[in-house]
Each structure stands twice: as structure tokens, then as C-alpha cells.
N, C-alpha and C positions, 0 to 999 in steps of 0.2 A: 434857542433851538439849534443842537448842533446839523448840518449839514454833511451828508457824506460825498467825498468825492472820490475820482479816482487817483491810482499815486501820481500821473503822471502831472493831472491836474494840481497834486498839493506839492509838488516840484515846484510847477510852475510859480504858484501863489508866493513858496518860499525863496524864488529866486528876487520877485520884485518886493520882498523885504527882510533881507538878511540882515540886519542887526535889530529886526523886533519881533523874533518869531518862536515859538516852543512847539518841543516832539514831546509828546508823554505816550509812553507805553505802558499801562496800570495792568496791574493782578488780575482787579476785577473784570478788566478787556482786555482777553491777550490776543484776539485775532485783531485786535485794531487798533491805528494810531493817532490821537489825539493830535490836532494841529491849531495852535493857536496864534493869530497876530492882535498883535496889541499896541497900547501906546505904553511907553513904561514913566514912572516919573519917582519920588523919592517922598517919604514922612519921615519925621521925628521917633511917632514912639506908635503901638497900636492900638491906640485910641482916635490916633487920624486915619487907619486905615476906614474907610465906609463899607460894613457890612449888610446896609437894611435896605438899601437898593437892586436892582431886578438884574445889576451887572456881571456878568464873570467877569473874575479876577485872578491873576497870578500875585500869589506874594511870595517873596525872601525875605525870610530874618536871617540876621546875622546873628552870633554867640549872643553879642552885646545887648539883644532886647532883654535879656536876662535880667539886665539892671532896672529892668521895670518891677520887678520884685523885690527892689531894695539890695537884691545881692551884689554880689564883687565880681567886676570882668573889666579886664584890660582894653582903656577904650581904644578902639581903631578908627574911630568914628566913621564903620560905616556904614549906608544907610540901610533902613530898610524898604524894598522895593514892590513897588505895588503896579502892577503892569494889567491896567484895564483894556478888556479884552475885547475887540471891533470884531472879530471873525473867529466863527468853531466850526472847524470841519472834523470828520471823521476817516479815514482811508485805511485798506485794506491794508494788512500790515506783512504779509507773504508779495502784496504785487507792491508796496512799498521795496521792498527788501530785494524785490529783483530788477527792477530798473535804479538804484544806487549806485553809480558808478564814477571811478576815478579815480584821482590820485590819492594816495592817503597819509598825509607826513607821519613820521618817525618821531620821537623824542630822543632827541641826542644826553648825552653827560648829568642822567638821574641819581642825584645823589640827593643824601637825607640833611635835614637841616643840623641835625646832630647825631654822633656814632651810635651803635649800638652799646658801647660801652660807658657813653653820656647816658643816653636815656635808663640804661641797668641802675646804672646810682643814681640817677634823679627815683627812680621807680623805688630801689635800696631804701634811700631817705626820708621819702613818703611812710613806708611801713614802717620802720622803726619812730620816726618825728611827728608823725601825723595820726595812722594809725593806733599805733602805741601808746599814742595819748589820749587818744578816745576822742580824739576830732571825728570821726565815721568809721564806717564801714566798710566802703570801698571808694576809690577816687579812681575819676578816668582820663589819665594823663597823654598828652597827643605830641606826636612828630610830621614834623612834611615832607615828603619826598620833592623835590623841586630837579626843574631840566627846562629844555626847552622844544619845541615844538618847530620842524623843519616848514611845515606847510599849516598854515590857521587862514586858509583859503574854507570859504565857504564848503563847497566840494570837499576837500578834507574832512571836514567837521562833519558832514552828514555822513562820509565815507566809514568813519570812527564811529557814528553815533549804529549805524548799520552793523558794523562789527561788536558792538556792547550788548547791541537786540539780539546777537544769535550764540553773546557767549553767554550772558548772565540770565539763563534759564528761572533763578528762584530770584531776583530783585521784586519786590512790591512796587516800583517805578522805577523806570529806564527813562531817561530824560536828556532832552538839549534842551537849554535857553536861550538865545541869543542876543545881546543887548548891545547898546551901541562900544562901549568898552571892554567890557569881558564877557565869554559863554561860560556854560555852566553843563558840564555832561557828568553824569552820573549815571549809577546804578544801585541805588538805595535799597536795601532789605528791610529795612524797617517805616512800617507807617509810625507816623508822629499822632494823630488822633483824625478821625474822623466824627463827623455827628449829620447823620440826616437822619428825618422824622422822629426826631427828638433821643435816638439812640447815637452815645457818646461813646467811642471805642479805639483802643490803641493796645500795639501791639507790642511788648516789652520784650526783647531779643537779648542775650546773651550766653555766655558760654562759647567757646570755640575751637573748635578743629582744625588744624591746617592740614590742609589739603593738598595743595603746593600742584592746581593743574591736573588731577587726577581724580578720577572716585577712588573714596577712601574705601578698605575692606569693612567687612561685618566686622571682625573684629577687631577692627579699628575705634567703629565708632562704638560697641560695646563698650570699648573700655572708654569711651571719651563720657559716654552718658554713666559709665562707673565712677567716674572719676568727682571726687566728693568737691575738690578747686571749683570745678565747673558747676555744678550743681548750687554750688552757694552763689555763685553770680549770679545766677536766674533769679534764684529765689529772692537774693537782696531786692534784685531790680524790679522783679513783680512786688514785692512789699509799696517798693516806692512810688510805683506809678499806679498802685492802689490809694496809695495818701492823695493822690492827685484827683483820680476818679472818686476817692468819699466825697473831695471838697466839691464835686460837681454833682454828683448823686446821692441825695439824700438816704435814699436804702442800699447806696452800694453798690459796688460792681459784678459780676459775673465771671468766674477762670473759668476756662477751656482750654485743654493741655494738660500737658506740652506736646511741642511737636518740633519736628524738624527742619531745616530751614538749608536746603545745600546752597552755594556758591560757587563760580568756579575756582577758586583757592581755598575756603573753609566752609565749614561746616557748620553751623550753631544752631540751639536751641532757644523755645519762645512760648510764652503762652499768651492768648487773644483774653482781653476782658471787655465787656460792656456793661453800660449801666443806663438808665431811662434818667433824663434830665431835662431841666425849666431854660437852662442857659441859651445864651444867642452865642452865635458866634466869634465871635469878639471874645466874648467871655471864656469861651473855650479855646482860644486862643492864648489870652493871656493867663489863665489859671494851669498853665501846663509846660511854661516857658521854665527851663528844655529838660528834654527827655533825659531821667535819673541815669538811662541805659551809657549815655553818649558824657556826663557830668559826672555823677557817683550819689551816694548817700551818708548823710542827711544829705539834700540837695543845699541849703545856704553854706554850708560848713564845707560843702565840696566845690562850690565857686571860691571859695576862699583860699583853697589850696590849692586850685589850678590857676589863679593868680599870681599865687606865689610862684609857683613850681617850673609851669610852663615857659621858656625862654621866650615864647612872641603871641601875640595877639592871637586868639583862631579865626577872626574874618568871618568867613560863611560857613567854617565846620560846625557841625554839631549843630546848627541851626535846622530852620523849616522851609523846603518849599511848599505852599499847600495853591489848591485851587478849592475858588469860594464860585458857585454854579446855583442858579435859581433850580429847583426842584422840581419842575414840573408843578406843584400845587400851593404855588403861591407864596412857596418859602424860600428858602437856602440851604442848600447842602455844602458841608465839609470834605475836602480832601486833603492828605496832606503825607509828606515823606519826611524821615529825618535825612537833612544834607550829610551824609555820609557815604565812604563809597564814590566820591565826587571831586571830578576834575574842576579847578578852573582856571582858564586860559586869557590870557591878555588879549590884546588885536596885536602887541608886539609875539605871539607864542611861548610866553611864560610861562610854567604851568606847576601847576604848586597841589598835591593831593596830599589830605592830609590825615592819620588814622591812628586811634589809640586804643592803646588797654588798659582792663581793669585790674587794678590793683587793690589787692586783699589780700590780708594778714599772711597768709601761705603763699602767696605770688614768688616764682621765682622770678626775678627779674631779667637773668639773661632772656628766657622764655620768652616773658611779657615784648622783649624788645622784638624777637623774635615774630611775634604775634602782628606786631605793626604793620612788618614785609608782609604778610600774608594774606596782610589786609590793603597792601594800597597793590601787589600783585594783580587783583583781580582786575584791574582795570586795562590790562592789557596781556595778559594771559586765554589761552584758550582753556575751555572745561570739557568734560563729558555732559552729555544733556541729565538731567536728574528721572533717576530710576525710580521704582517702585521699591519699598522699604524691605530687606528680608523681616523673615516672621520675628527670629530673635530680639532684633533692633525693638521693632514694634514689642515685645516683651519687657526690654531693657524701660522704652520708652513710660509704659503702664506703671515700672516701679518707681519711676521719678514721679510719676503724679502722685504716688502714694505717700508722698511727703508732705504734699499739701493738704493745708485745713478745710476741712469739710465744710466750713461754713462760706469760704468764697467760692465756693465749685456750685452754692445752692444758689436756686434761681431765688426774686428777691420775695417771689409770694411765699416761699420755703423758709423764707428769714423771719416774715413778720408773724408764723402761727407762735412763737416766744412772747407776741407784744403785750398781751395780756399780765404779763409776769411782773412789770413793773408800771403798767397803765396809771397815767397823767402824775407820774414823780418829774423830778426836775435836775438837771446837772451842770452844771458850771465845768469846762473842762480848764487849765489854768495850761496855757502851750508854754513852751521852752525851744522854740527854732525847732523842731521836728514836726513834720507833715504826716507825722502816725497817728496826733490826734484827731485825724479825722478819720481814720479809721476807726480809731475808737469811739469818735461818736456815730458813726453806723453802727455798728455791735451797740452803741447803749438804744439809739432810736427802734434797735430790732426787739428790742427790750423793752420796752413803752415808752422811754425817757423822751423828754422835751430837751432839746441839748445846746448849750450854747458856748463859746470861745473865745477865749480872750488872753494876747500875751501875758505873760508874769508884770514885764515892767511897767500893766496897763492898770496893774489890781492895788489900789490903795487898800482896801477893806475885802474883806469876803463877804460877797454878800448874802444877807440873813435868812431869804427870803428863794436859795437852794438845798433840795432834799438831799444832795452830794454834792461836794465840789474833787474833783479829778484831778492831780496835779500830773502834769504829763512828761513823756522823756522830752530828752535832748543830748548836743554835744557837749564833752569838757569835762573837767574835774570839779567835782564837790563840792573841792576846798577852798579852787579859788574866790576870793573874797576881792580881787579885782574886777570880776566879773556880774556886771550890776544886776543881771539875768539870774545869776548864783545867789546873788547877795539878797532878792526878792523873792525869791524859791525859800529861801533859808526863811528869813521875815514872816512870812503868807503860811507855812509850814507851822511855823511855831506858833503862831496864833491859832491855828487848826486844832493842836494838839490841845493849848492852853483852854480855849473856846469848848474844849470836847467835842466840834464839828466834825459829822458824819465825813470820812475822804478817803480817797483810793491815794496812792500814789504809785508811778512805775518808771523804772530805770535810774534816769539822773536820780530825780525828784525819791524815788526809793531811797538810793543812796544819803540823799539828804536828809531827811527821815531819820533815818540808821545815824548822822550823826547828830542829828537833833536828841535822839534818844542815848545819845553815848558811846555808840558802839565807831571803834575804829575801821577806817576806809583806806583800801590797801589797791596797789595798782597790780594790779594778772602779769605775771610772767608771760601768757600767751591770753592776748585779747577775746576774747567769744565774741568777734563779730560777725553776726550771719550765721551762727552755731545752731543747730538743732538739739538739745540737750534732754534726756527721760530723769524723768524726776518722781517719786511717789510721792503725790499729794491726794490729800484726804480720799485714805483707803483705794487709791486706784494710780495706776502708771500714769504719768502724764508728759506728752512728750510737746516740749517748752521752745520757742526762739528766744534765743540769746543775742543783744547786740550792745556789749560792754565792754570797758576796759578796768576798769574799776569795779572792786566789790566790799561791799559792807561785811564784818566780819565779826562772826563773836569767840572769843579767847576761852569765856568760861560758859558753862551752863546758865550761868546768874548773872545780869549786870544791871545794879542801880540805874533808875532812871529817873527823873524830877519830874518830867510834860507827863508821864504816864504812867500807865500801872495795868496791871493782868497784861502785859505784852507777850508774845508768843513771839521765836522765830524758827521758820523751817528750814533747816542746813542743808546741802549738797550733802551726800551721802561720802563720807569719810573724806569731810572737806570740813571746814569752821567758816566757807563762804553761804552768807544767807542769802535765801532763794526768795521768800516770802517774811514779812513782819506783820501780824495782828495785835491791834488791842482794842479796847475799850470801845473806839467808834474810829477806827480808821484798819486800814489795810493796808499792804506795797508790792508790789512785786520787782525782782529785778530782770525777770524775763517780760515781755513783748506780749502780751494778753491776746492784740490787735493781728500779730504776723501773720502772713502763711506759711510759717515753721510752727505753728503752734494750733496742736490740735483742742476740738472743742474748744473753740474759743468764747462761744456764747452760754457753755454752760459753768466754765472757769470763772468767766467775770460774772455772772450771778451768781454763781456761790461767793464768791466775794463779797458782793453787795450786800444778798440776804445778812449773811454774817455782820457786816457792818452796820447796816440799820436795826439788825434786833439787837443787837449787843449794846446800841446809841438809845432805841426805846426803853431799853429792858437797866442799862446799867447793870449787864452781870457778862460775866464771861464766859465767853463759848468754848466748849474744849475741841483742841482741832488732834485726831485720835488717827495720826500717821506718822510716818518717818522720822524724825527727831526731832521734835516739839519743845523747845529749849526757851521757859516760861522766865520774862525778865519783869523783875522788880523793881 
């Protein structure tokens, strides 16, 4: 039960325990400040963290719980912190803010840990070496500003924590921690997930404005919400942190948005999802470790080249503070922020903030480096307080949501009137290291399918006893045949085809397909990742997400094939890149069925389907009567 006191009262509290204390100032309460002591102590991994008990809790993860997912992160080895909580007061946070007083050190000699002309060519290298080769979509590479801190006197810190309450107006948590070693002040814009009363919701932020200390004009930010760079960052990172929310939400998530998001240095864009889930906490915890927004996409493939990429450890960037709270009804509720936006300071005044950008196929890089200042500025920078929206912006903002698919904007009883359509069939999804097949198995469960998962390197046999098996994207090349992910896709594939087994296939797995069947795989001069792309399929426009480096290709109208026969493929329109392949009893696509770049998505993937199960009952071929339909034999 929290406690309300007065400030002068939670002064006092914080004076007799300055290194075990936290301020939180949340969204959801902004006239008031959260004051917690606690005892703090250290776990392994979070599954020692205790969620089923009636305790408030503070936790920090650092980057490194990531490797609880099997992915790659430079160990720091530091730990993750769990600070169980003896005391919750509440206090006024205007009569907080006006008895704040004293001295407030300075940061002396901020410099970055690498130039702006390191971080351009680390950024450079990425897109051409990483991107280029169809490792992802977008990676989110990070720098530190480091200096030192004149005064890390208690008084100080509060003094500082006072001044971040009155400058960062639009933060989702404003926060101190205080531990026996180092604090932790931030002003985080982004919630990392929350979940009470069974609704599970995070808020995926990107795109951004620099602002540099000013509001930005109307037509500033017109053209920043015009600005197609920016638009594709959102949308990548709502794709991703959708993959996240299918695997918690059996029917799927909920968008809302976009919306805007001011700062006192930038400006960015965001949309809110929720979805109704069975999960404890815990679970919601570790199924989410970290946010695609603050890492990139695919998320395994973007640990892996922030490994490489990054010159040092990130510590506690890009990680979670959350607070875990009994609910009043006998449960637990979820809080939580992504560590970003966020100082941390030694007891020596070390002070190390650290901030990155997203880099995508079009990144210019000096920009991006530029992006970083902009972003660790805020933390001691004054702003204007955030305004009401002019009307245009609000118009700008309407035609970014017009981008998205109709089907995650629908609430989830809107999803299930489809369910009928494929009631009590069965689907085997076959993953490749991409988190979109869980999106695609919501699209198929909103379809009636019964749906289940299972990596490639997992599948000896296909089994007999599914009405489809799904072979799903991922990162990499094709070809490579070093790649034992590859080399089981290829395998699993070929027996599909050979077997006559009813299958979809999409991206990678398409492309493999396309060589299975013969046709040559060529690498893109310019990647389509995060691409929106219109395409006519069957007699109507269809406007498609694209997230590839690689595409299957046919030379002629005719190409032999031995696994198959009546095969179809649908071209890019004065292009010889194929968009879609049908035959006999399987399908492919090389766009994203799943995105929100891709409209009608649930009527897409049933036409799909239908097609592929009558044509598997039927043994005859279906004629597909659009665009250039280029029939291989």
C-alpha cells in the first residue's frame, strides 16, 4: 500500500538512506512522485528474479540479459539488480520541486567515446556489410558521451534529478536510483512493456527530429513525419515488437497511432500496442528481452552485429528498469522503462550517457552520428514545455497511420469473425531466427488454424499429420550452404515439394524454394528492407512489405523444373524479380504477408491458402488471372 507523504517528509526519509533510495516520476502520475527504499542485492539470470510474491520490486537488466535468449552480447558481467522494496511513499511533486535545493555540480570535459567520424564509418560499414547482405533490416548502433561530475553529493543528485522533472515534459519515466555504487538518472521516453490485469502493452518509439533545445516549427515537423527514413524506422520497429507481442498473445496485438512524442532535443514518433495474455511476469519479462527499438531487426541477427560493431560493452543501455507492484487484487502488476535517455554516475562522478541510432539501408551516416548528440543533449539541456499539436501536423500524422495494415489497427474480436474460414485445420510453422512467425501464426489462428513452431534445425521429418506446414523468413543468404539453418530449409523444402505437401513459404524460405525450383538468386543493388512496395496481385493493387536483400529471379518466361510442375510466378512489374511462386500444393511469397507494411493481410494469406489446399485436393491447377503470370514447367 503506497503511503503518501509530504516532500519535506520524503526529503527527510531520503536523507537517512542515500544509497538505497528511487524517485520515479511516470506518465501515468505526473502530479506525483513515486519514492521508493529498498534493500538492493544482485541474480544471475531472470528466472531468480521472484515474481509471485506480494513484494514491490525495483529491477535493472542490463544489455547482457539478452543472452538469455541465446543471442550474442558482449559480457560486462554486470549484474542484474533486484532492489526489494521496504517503503512506498507517494509525494506531491510541484511541493517536491519547490523545496529542492542546493548545489548542483557541473559535468566537466564531455567528450564522446568515439568521433563523429568513427561512429559515420562504423554506421558506413554496417550498411553496406551488414545490411547489404541481408543480415537485417535495421541495427541500432550506440556511443557514450563520458566526463565527469563536479559534485555527486546527494543534494547534487536530487538538485539534477529536480532540473530533468521540469525539463523533459514528454519522458514516460523520469527517474533516480540510488545504490550503494552508482545512480542511475534518467529520462526515458519509452515504456519497455507493461501488463496488469492480464493486458500486456509496449510502446515502440522511433523516428526522430532534432530539435537541438527549441520547438521545432509546423513545418519542421511536416516534413520530418514526410520524411519516408523516418517512417520506415517506426514501422520496422512496430513489425518487431509485434513479433514479440504474438508470442505473448495468442490473438495478437492492438496499434494505436502514431503519435507524437516531443523531447527537450528531438522529437519522435510511436505507436502503443496491447494484447490480452495468460503470461506471469516473469514471462513477460523474458519474452521481450530488449526492445527491437534500442537493438534492430531481425532482433538475434542485430545482437550479433552490435557485438561485432560496437567498440565496448553497453552496461545498462538499452536495458530495463521495471517496477513489479501487487495490484491491489491479489495479483501483480508490471512497470517498466527502456534505460535509455539515462545517466550513470559512479560515487567517484563518472558519468557515462549513452545513445544510438538507427541505421537503415538509406542512413546517412554523418546524420546518424549526429542523431546520437541529440540524443544524450537532452539530458542537460533546457526545452520548451510541449504544446498542443497544430492542425496540419495532426493531418500529416493521419497519413502515416494510413500506412498501416488494417488488420493490427483491429481489435481482436474484429480478427476472429475470419475464424470460421479455416476452422479446426492445422499448421506447422518451420522458423528460421525471425520473430515474424509469430505473427504469422496470429493471422493463421484468426483464420481457424491450430498453430504450432518449431525451428528448422529442430525438424527431422515433416510431419504427416499437418494440414500446411509454413516455412518462415529469416536472415542471410540462400546459398549459403555453411549455414546449417540454410542447409535444413533447403532439406525440409525439398521434401515438401517432392512429398507434394500442402506449404507456404515467405522471404528467406521463398527464396529457397525459387532455388529449389531452379530459378537463379541474385543480390538487390539496393536492399528492400522496411520497403512498402504495390504490386497487382489477383486482379486488385496490393500494397506489400518488403524486407530483403536478395531475390529470386526468372530470365525467361519458361524454366524446367524436376520437384514440380504447373508452377506459376508473379514478377515485379518490369522487373524479372519474383514477387510470388505457385504450384501444385505450395505457395511463396517474397514479401512479409505478416507486416504492417502490408495491407489486407488476412485476406492475402487466405487466398494463399485456399489456393494451395484445392489445388493439393484437387491436383489441378489454378489459374492466377493478373499481372505477369509466367507459368514454369
Amino acid at each position: 500500500m503506497n503511503c503518501q507523504v509530504s516532500a519535506s517528509q520524503a526529503l527527510q526519509i531520503i536523507s537517512e538512506h542515500e544509497t538505497s533510495y528511487a524517485l520515479i516520476l511516470r506518465q501515468a502520475t505526473p502530479d506525483y512522485i513515486d519514492l521508493l527504499i529498498f534493500d538492493a542485492s544482485t541474480v544471475e539470470d531472470t528466472t531468480q528474479i521472484a515474481t509471485d510474491d506480494e513484494a514491490t520490486k525495483l529491477v535493472l537488466l542490463p544489455y547482457r540479459s539478452i543472452e538469455e535468449r541465446g543471442f550474442s552480447a558482449q559480457d560486462d558481467k554486470q549484474p542484474i539488480l533486484t532492489c526489494t522494496v521496504s517503503q512506498h511513499y507517494v509525494t506531491d511533486r510541484d511541493e517536491f520541486e519547490s523545496l529542492v535545493a542546493g548545489p548542483i555540480g557541473h559535468v566537466e570535459n564531455f567528450e564522446f567515446d568515439i568521433s563523429d567520424a568513427e561512429y559515420a564509418d562504423i554506421a558506413s560499414a554496417s550498411i553496406v556489410e551488414d545490411i547489404g547482405s541481408g543480415l537485417g533490416s535495421n541495427f541500432v548502433l550506440k556511443r557514450t558521451l563520458q566526463g565527469t561530475l563536479s559534485d555527486s553529493s546527494n543534494a547534487s543528485l536530487l538538485g539534477l534529478y529536480k532540473r530533468l522533472v521540469q525539463r523533459e515534459a514528454g519522458a514516460y519515466w523520469t527517474f533516480l536510483v540510488s545504490l550503494e555504487d552508482r545512480v542511475f538518472l534518467g529520462a526515458s521516453p519509452e515504456r519497455h512493456v507493461s501488463l496488469h490485469d492480464s493486458i500486456v502493452a509496449m510502446t515502440p518509439i522511433s523516428g526522430t527530429l532534432r530539435a537541438e533545445g527549441r520547438r521545432p516549427t509546423t513545418r519542421e515537423v511536416q516534413a520530418f513525419l514526410a520524411d519516408q527514413k523516418e517512417a520506415d524506422e517506426l514501422l520496422m520497429v512496430l513489425d518487431e515488437e509485434l513479433k514479440m507481442m504474438a508470442s505473448l498473445c495468442p490473438e495478437g496485438a492492438a496499434v494505436i497511432g502514431p503519435r507524437i512524442r516531443r523531447m527537450s532535443n528531438v522529437v519522435h514518433t510511436e505507436f502503443e500496442i496491447s494484447g490480452r495474455t495468460s503470461a506471469n511476469i516473469g514471462r513477460v519479462l523474458r519474452s521481450t528481452l530488449l526492445a527491437p527499438t534500442v537493438v534492430g531487426s531481425p532482433l538475434e541477427s542485430a545482437t550479433r552485429v552490435i557485438h561485432k560493431r560496437e567498440p565496448s560493452p553497453r552496461g545498462y543501455y538499452s536495458g530495463v528498469v521495471a517496477l513489479v507492484e501487487p495490484d491491489g487484487c491479489g495479483g501483480q502488476s508490471l512497470d517498466s522503462a527502456i534505460l535509455i535517455r539515462t545517466a550513470e554516475i559512479s560515487r567517484y562522478g563518472d558519468v557515462c550517457i549513452s545513445a544510438g541510432s538507427t541505421i537503415v539501408r538509406h542512413s546517412d551516416p554523418d546524420s546518424e552520428a549526429q542523431e546520437t548528440r541529440a540524443k544524450t543533449a537532452g539530458l542537460r539541456q533546457v526545452f520548451e514545455a510541449e504544446a498542443s499539436l497544430d492542425a496540419s501536423i495532426g493531418q500529416a500524422m493521419t497519413v502515416r497511420r494510413a500506412v498501416v495494415s488494417d488488420f493490427w489497427l483491429k481489435s481482436t474480436t474484429e480478427r476472429a469473425l475470419n475464424r470460421h474460414r479455416f476452422s479446426g485445420r492445422t499448421c506447422l510453422i518451420v522458423t528460421a531466427e525471425d520473430d515474424f512467425t509469430h505473427m504469422l501464426a496470429v493471422l493463421l489462428r484468426s483464420l481457424g488454424f491450430y498453430v504450432d513452431e518449431l525451428p528448422a534445425l529442430d525438424v527431422d521429418e515433416l510431419p504427416a499429420d499437418r494440414d500446411l506446414i509454413l516455412f518462415g523468413p529469416g536472415p542471410g543468404n540462400p546459398e549459403n550452404k555453411t549455414d546449417q539453418r540454410i542447409v535444413s530449409l533447403h532439406r525440409l523444402i525439398r521434401s515438401a515439394l517432392l512429398q507434394r505437401r500442402p506449404f507456404l513459404a515467405e522471404c528467406l524460405s521463398h527464396q529457397i524454394l525459387a532455388l529449389e525450383l531452379g530459378l537463379p538468386i541474385a543480390r538487390l543493388a539496393q536492399p528492400h528492407q522496411g520497403e512498402q512496395i504495390e504490386l497487382p496481385l489477383w486482379n486488385r493493387q496490393a500494397t506489400l512489405g518488403f524486407y530483403n536483400t536478395y531475390t529470386a529471379r526468372s530470365l525467361t518466361p519458361f524454366v524446367h523444373s524436376n520437384p514440380a510442375r504447373h508452377v506459376r510466378a508473379i514478377l515485379h512489374p518490369d522487373s524479372e524479380d519474383v514477387a510470388v511462386l505457385s504450384g501444385t500444393a505450395f505457395a511463396s511469397t517474397q514479401f512479409h504477408i505478416e507486416s504492417v507494411l502490408t495491407h489486407n493481410n488476412d485476406w492475402l494469406l487466405a487466398e494463399l491458402i485456399e489456393g494451395v489446399l484445392s489445388r493439393s485436393e484437387t491436383r489441378t491447377t489454378k489459374k492466377v488471372d493478373r499481372g505477369t503470370s509466367v507459368p514454369i514447367s
